[in-house]
N, C-alpha and C positions, 0 to 999 in steps of 0.2 A: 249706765248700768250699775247698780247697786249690787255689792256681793257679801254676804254676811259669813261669818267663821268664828273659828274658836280661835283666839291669837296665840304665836308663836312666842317664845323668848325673843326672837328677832324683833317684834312687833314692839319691846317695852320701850324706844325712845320715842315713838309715836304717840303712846300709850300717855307719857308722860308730858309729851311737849300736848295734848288733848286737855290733859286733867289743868296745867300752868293756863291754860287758854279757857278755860272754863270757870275753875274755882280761882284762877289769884283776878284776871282778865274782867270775866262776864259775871261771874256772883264772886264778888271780892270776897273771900272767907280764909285767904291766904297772903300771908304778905310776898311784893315781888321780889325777885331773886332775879341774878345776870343770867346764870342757867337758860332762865325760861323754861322753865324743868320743874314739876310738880312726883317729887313719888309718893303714891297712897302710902298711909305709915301700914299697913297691909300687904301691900303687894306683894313678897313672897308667898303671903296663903290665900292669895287670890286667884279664881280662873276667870279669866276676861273672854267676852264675845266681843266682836269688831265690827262696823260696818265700811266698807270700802265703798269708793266712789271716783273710778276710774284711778284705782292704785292707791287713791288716800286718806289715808283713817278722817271718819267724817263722825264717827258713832260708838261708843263702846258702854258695855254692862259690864261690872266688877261685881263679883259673886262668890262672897264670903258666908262657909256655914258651921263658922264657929264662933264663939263669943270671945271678945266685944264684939262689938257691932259699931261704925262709924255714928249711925241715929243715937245709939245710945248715949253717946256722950252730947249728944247736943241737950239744950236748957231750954 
């Protein structure tokens, strides 16, 4: 069962062990860290939606609407 939300501040080490697992792991665009800990350089002006999957983050949207913009900086 799938359950979608808006995520808590409890939710931000999931959040961040998701992003380490993604961006350094599956599209290398980060270097690794011991952490295993990726934080958006955004994350405080961000609101994140979640998706669970029997209790574990499987899925999240970062939703920023102020500038910069993470794209923008990309070449």
């Amino acid at each position: 069962m799938l359950e979608f939300r808006k995520a808590t501040p409890e939710d931000a080490p999931a959040i961040h062990r998701l992003n380490y697992e993604t961006f350094v792991e599956e599209i290398p665009q980060h270097h690794p860290n011991a952490e295993r800990l990726l934080v958006d350089r955004f994350h405080d002006t961000n609101t994140y939606w979640i998706g669970l999957a029997d209790g574990q983050l499987v899925a999240m949207c970062a939703i920023r609407d102020e500038h910069p913009f993470s794209l923008e900086q990309k070449a």
